[in-house]
matplotlib code that plots the C-alpha trace (Angstrom):
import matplotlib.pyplot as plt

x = [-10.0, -7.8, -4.6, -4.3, -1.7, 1.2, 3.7, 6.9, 8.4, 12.3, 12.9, 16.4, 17.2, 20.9, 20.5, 18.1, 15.0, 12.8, 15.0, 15.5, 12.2, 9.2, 9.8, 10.7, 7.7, 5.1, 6.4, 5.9, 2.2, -0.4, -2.7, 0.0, 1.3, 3.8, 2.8, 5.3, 8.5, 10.0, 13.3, 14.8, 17.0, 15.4, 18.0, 17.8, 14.3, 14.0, 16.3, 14.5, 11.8, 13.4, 14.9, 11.6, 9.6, 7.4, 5.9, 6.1, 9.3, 8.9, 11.0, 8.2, 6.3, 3.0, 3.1, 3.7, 0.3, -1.9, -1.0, -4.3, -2.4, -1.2, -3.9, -0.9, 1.5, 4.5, 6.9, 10.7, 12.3, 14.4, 12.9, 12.8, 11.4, 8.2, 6.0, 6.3, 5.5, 2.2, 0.6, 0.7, -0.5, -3.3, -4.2, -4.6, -6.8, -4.5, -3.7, -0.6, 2.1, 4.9, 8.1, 8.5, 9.4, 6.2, 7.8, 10.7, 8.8, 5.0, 3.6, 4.4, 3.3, -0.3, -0.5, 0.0, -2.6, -5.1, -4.7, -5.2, -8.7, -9.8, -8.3, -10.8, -8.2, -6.0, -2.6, -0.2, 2.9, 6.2, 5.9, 6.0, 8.3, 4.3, 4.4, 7.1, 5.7, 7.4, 5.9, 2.8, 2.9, 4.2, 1.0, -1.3, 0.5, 0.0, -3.7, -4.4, -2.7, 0.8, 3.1, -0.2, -0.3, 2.6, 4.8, 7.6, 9.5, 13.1, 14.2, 18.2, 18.4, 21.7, 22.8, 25.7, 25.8, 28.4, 30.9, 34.6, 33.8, 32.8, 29.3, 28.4, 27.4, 23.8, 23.4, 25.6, 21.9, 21.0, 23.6, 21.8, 19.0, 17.1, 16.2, 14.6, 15.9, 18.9, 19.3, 16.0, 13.7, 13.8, 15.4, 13.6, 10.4, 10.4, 11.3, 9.0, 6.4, 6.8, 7.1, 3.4, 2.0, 2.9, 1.8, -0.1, 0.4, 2.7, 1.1, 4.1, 7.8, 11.4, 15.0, 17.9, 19.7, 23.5, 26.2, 28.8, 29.9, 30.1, 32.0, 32.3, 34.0, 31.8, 33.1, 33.7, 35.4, 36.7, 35.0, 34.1, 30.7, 29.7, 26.6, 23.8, 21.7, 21.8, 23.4, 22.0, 18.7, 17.9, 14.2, 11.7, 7.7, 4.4, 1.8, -1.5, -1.9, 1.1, 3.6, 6.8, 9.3, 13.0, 15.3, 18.1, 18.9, 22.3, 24.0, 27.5, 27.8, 30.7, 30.6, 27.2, 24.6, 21.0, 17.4, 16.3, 13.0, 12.3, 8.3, 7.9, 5.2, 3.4, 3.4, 6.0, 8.2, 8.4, 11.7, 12.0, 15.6, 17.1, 18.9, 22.3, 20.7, 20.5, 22.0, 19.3, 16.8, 14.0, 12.1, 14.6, 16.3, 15.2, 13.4, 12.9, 10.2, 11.2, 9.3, 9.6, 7.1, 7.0, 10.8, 11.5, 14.2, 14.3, 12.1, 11.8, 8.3, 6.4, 5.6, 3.3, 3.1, 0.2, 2.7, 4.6, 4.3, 6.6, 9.9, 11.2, 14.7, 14.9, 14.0, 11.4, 9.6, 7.6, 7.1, 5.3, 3.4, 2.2, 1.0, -0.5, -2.8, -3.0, -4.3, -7.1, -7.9, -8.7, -10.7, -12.8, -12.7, -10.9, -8.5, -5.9, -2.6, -0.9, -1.6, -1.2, -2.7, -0.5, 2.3, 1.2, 1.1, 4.9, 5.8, 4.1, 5.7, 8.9, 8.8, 7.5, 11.0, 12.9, 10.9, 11.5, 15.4, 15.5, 13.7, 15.1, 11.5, 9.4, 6.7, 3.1, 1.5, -2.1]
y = [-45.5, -42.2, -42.7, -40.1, -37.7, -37.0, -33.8, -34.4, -32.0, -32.4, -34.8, -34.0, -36.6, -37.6, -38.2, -38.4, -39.9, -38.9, -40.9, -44.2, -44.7, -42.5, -42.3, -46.4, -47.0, -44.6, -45.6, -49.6, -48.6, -48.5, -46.5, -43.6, -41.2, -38.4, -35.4, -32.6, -32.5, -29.7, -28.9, -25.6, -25.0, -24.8, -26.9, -29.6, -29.2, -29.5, -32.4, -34.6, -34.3, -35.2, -37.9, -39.1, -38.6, -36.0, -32.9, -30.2, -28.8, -26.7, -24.7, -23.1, -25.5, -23.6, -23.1, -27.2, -27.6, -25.8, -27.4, -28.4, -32.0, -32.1, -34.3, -35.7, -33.7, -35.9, -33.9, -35.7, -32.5, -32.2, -32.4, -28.7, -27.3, -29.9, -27.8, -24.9, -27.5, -29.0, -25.7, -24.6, -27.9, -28.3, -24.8, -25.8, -28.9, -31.5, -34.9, -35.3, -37.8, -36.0, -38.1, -38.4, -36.2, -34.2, -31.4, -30.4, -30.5, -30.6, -27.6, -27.7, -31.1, -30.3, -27.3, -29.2, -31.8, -29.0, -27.6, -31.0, -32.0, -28.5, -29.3, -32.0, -34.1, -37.6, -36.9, -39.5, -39.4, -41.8, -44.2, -47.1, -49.5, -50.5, -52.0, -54.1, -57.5, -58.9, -56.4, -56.9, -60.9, -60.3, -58.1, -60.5, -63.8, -61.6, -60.8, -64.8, -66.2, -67.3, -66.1, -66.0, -63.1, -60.8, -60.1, -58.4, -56.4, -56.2, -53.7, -53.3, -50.6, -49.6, -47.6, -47.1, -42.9, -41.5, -44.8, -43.5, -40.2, -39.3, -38.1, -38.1, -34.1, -35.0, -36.1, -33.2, -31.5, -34.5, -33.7, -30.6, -31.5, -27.8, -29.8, -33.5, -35.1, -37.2, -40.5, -40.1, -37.9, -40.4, -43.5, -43.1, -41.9, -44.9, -47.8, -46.7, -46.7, -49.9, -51.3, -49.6, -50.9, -54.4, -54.2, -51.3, -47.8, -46.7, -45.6, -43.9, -44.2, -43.5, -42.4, -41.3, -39.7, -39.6, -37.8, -40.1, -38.8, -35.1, -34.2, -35.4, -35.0, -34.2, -37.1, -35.5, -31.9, -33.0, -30.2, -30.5, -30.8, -30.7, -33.2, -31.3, -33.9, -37.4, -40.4, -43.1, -43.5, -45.6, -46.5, -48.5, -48.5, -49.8, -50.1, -49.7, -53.3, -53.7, -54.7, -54.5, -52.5, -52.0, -50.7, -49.5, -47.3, -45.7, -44.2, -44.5, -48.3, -49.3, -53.1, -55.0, -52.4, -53.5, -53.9, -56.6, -56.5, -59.2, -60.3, -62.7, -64.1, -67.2, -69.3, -68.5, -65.6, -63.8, -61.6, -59.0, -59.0, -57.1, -58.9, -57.9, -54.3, -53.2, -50.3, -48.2, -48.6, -50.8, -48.6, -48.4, -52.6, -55.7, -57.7, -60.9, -62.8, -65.7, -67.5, -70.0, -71.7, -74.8, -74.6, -75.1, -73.3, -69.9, -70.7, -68.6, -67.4, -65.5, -62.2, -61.0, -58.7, -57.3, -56.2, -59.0, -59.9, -56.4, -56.5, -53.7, -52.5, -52.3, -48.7, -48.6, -51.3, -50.5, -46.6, -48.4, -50.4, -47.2, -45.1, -48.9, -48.5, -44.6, -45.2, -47.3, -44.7, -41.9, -43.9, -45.7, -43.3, -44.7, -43.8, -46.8, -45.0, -43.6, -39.9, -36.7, -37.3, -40.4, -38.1, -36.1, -39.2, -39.8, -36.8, -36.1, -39.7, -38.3, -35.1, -37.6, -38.8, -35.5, -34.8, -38.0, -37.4, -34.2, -34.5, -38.0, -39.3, -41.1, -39.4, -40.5, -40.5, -39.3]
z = [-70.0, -71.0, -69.2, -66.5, -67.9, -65.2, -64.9, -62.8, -61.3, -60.5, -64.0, -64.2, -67.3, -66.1, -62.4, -59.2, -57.7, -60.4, -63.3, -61.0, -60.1, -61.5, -64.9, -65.4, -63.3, -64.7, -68.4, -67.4, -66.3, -68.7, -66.6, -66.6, -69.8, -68.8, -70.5, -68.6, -66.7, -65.2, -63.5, -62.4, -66.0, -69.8, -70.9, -68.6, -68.8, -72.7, -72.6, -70.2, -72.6, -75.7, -73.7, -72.3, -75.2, -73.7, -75.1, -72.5, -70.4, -67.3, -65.4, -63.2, -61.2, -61.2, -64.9, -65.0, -63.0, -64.7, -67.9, -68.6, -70.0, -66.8, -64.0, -61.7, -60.3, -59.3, -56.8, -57.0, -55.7, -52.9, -49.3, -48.8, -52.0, -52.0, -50.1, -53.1, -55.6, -53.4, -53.3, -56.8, -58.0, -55.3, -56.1, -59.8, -58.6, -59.4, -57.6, -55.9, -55.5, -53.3, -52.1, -48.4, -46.6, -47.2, -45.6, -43.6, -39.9, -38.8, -39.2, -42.9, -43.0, -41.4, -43.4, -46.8, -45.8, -44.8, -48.0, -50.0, -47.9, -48.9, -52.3, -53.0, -55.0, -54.5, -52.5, -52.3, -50.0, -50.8, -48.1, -50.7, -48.3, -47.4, -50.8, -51.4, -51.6, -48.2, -46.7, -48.3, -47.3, -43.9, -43.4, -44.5, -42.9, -39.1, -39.9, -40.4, -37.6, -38.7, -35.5, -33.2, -30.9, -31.8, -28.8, -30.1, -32.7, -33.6, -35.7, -37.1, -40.0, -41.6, -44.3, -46.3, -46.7, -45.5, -45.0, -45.3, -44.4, -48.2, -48.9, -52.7, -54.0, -54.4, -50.5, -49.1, -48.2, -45.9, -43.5, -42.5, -39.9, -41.0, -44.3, -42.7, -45.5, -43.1, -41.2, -39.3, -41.6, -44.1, -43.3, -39.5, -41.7, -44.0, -41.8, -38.8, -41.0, -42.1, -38.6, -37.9, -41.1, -39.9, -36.2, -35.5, -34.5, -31.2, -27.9, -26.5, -27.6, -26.0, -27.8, -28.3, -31.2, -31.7, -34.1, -34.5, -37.5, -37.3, -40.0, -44.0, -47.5, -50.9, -52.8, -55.9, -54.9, -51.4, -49.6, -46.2, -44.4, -40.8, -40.2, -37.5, -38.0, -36.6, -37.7, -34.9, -33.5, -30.6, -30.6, -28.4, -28.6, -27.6, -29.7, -29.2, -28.9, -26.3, -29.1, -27.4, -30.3, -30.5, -33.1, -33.9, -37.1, -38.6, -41.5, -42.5, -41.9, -43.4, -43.9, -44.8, -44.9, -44.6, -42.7, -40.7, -39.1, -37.2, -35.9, -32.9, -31.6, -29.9, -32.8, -34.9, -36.3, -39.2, -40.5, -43.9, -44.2, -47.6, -50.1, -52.0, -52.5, -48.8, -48.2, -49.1, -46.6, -46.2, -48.7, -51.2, -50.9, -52.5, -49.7, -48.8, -46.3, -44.0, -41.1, -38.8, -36.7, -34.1, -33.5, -37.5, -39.0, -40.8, -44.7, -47.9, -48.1, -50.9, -51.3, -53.0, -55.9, -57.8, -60.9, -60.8, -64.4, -64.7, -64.3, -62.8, -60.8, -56.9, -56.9, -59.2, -58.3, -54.8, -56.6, -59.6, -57.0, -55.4, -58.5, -59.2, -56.5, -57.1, -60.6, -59.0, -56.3, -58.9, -61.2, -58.2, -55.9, -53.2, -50.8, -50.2, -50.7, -48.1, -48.3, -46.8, -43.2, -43.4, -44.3, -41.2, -39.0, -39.8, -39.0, -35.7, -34.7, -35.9, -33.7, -31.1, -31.4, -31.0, -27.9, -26.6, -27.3, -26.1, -23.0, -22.0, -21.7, -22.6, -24.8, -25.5, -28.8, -29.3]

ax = plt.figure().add_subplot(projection="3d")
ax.plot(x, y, z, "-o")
ax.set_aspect("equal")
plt.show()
């Protein structure tokens, strides 16, 4: 088959999301071709496609979409511009892989998927911590029986940003809540996801978000930035299936960032702990999956991985295993990726949150 021809949007060629992850895992797939880029500048434009060997640069995102070379639309923008790259591109009829946050709050979020159902086309959203591969064994190892009944989770999320009190110029933006790009819209986003992937989805949930670190330095010019948006999340669930859930998430960690999530049950446990790249989140860390069961100590188990005869970096490697799955989706038909009403989902579990906060109560999930 014709490889499905992809235009990203947000391709800066020197740094970002979109030259960590999407380009080396779209060039390692042989379903995939990138035909466009775009980025707000003609130069930068023009140079992220000599340097990626493609033939057409951008710098207006609807002109990028209905580029009839163009069938994917891959949105790598910042959190609060993806919603003006969605519509042009669903307007145009293309599919749609957007980076989470779909949007900065609900209402954008429900609008968006609205607009895709009506669309008729495949919408992915970037919850791709589903796919990394101890995720993906952990998954499989709970549906046969391995820990028996699960009982409980713990969760223990921490990241790096912000440790010191320096905040690198790209990340400034995530300090400001308005934009749903900090501590909870995407780390918060990303791991509870995860956690309901693995166990099932909440019935009601309680918290409490913190600013512990109000204030910051850009790394590079020393200017400072106040933080309105949380930096520590205090979490606890049921599930639908009277899983008891607990977590605890933060930013500016400053020794020994990473993500634990620990399973237990009435035969054994299971834990996804990150590796020596764990300060980015359980979406964005290499993984790895232990279990015990009859008393036994902690053992290595396998993942597993669908692409694993490709090698590819931390980052890249759960995004190639999403547009993996996408690529099957399109040419089958099917609709395994998490996509837009997942996207939704997230985010109504994420205002669940706020409210729960806010209030001091406990809030119950529909």
């Amino acid at each position: 088959m014709d490889p499905i021809r992809v235009g990203i949007v947000g391709a800066n060629p020197d740094r970002g999301w979109a030259v960590r992850a999407h380009i080396p895992a779209l060039q390692a797939l042989p379903d995939f071709r990138i035909t466009a880029v775009g980025t707000t500048r003609s130069e930068t434009a023009r140079e992220a496609a000599r340097r990626f060997g493609v033939e057409h640069a951008h710098t207006d995102p609807r002109e990028l979409a209905e580029n009839p070379e163009v069938d994917l639309v891959a949105v790598t923008v910042k959190a609060p511009a993806h919603a003006a790259v969605i519509r042009p591109a669903l307007a145009a009829g293309k599919h749609v892989y957007c980076e989470w946050p779909l949007t900065g709050h609900l209402a954008g979020a429900q609008e968006l998927a609205e607009l895709a159902a009506t669309a008729g086309v495949h919408h992915a959203v970037g919850l791709q911590a589903r796919y990394a591969p101890a995720i993906v064994g952990a998954r499989r190892l709970i549906a046969e029986g391995y820990v028996g009944q699960v009982i409980s989770v713990t969760v223990y999320a921490a990241r790096g940003l912000r440790a010191g009190g320096t905040v690198p110029g790209w990340a400034a933006y995530t300090l400001d809540d308005r934009n749903g790009a900090g501590m909870l819209g995407i780390g918060g986003g990303h791991t509870l996801d995860a956690v309901e992937y693995l166990v099932g989805g909440f019935a009601d949930v309680s918290a409490r978000l913190a600013i512990r670190h109000p204030h910051a330095k850009v790394a590079e010019t020393g200017v400072g930035v106040e933080s309105t948006g949380p930096d520590h999340l205090l979490f606890d669930a049921v599930t639908r299936e009277d899983v008891l859930v607990s977590a605890h998430l933060h930013d500016a960690k400053v020794t020994d960032a990473r993500t634990r999530i620990e399973i237990s049950g009435t035969a054994g446990d299971l834990a996804i702990v990150s590796g020596e790249y764990g300060a980015g989140g359980v979406q964005m860390s290499e993984l790895h999956l232990l279990g015990a069961r009859d008393g036994s100590s902690w053992t290595d188990l396998p993942g597993e991985d669908p692409l694993s005869a490709t090698t590819f970096d931390v980052e890249a490697g759960n995004v190639a295993r999403v547009y993996a799955a996408l690529a099957q989706d399109i040419r089958t038909g099917a609709h395994t990726v998490p996509d837009f009403t997942h996207g939704v989902h997230a985010h109504r579990l994420l205002d669940a949150v706020r409210r729960s906060a806010d209030a001091g109560a406990r809030v119950h999930l529909r």
